[in-house]
FILOLO-53990 format. One record per residue (C-alpha): residue number from 1; x, y, z. Coordinates in steps of 0.2 Angstrom, whole numbers, plus 5000, padded with zeros to 4 digits. Layout:
N
> seq, u, v, w
> NUM, X, Y, Z;
...
! end
This chain:
141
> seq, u, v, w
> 1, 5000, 5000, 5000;
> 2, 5013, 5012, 5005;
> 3, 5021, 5009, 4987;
> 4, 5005, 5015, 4978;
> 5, 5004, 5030, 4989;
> 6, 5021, 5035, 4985;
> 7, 5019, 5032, 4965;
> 8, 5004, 5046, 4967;
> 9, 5014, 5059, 4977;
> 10, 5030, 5055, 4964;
> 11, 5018, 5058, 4951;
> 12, 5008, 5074, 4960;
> 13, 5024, 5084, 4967;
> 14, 5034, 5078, 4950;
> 15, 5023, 5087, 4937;
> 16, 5022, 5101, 4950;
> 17, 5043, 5101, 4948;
> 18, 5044, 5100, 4927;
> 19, 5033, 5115, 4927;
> 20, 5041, 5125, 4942;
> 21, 5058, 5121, 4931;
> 22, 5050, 5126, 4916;
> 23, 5047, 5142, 4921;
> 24, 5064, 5144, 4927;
> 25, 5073, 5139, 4910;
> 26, 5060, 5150, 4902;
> 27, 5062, 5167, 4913;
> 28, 5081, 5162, 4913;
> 29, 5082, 5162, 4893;
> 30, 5069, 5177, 4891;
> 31, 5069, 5188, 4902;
> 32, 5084, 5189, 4912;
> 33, 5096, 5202, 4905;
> 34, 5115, 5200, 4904;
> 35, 5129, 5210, 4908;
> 36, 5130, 5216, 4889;
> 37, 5112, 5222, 4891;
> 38, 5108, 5233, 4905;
> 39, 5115, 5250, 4907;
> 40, 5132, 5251, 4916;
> 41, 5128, 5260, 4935;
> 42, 5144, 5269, 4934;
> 43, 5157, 5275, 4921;
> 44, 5174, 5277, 4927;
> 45, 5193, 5277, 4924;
> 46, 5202, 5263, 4929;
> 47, 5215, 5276, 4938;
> 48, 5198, 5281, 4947;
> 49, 5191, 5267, 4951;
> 50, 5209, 5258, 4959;
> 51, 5210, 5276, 4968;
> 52, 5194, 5272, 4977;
> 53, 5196, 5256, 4980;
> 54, 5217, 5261, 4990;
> 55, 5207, 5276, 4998;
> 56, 5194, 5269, 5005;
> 57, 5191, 5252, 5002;
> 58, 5175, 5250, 5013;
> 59, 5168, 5263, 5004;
> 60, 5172, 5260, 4985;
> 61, 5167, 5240, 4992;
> 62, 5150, 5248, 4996;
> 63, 5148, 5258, 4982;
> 64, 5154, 5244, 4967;
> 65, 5153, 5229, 4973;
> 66, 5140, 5217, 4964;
> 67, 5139, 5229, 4949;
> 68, 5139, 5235, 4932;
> 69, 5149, 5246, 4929;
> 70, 5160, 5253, 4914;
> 71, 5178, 5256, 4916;
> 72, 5190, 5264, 4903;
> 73, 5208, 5263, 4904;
> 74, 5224, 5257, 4893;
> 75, 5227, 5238, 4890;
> 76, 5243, 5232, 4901;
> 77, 5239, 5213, 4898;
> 78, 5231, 5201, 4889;
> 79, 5231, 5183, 4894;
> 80, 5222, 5167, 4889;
> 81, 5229, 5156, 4906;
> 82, 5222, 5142, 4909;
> 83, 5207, 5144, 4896;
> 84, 5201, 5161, 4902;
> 85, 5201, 5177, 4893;
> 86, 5210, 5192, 4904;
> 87, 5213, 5210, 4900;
> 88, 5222, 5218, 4913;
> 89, 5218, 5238, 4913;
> 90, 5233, 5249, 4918;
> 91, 5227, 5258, 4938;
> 92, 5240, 5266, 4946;
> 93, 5259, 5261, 4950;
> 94, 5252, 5246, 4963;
> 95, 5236, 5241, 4959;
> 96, 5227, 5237, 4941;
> 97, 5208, 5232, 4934;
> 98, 5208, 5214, 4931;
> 99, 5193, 5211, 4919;
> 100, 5186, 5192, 4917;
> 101, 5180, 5192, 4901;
> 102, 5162, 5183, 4896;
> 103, 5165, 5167, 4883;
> 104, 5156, 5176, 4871;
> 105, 5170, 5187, 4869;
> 106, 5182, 5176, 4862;
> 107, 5181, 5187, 4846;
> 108, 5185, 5205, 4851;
> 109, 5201, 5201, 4862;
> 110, 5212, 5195, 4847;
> 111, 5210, 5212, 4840;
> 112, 5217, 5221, 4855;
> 113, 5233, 5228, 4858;
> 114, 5244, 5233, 4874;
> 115, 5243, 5249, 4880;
> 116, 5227, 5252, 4865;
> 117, 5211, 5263, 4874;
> 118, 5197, 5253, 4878;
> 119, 5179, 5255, 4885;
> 120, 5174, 5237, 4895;
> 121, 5160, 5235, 4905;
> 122, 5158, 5221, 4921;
> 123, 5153, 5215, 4937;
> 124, 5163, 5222, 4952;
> 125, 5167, 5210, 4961;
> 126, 5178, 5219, 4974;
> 127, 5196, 5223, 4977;
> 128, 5209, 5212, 4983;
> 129, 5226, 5218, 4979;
> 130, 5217, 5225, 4959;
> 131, 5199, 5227, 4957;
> 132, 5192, 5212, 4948;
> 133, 5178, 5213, 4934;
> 134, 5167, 5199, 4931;
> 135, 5157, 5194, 4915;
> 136, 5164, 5206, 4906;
> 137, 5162, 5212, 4888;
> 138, 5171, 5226, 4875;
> 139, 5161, 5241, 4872;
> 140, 5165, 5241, 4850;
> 141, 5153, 5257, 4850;
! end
């Protein structure tokens, strides 16, 4: 008897489970803005925004963090390490922007240069000895 009652609430709470993750996969795939999409919060320097952060970290932490926002600065670094495409954005003498770029920019970076101006806009993530960028992408406007 038991089995029987458990074939009907498998059956009851399962169908209840394909819709619920339906309706994830399809607000997910529709509806949820990327980083490319949605309006950076703040538009700053990278010698800014590394300022910030060495001046007052708690601050800039408060203000940045979990963000979009656009920085512009000059390319000090590309790197594909371990699979991962970096640009690393010149800050000041100590500190720098360390962008993690989105797999769907695997494009644009073969096309950059050191020490080239460029326009990028991520995630803030936060500042550990650079300020690291998240899911980012290359503004080509």
């Amino acid at each position: 008897m038991t089995k029987i009652k458990y074939k009907s609430v498998v059956k009851k709470y399962g169908l209840f489970f394909i819709v619920v993750g339906l309706f994830i996969f399809l607000f997910t795939t529709f509806y949820k803005k990327g980083v490319k999409d949605v309006s950076p919060k703040f538009s700053v320097s990278a010698e800014n925004v590394v300022s910030q952060f060495h001046n007052n970290e708690i601050e800039a932490t408060e203000k940045y963090s979990n963000t979009i926002i656009e920085v512009y600065g000059r390319i000090k670094k590309i790197s594909h390490l371990n699979n991962r495409r970096t640009i690393i954005l010149q800050g000041n003498s100590s500190s720098a922007i360390i962008c993690d770029l989105d797999d769907a920019e695997y494009i644009n970076i073969d096309t950059l240069k050191i020490n080239q101006q460029l326009y990028i806009k991520g995630i803030c993530k936060g500042y550990l000895k650079d300020v690291v960028l998240l899911n980012c992408f290359i503004k080509t406007e």
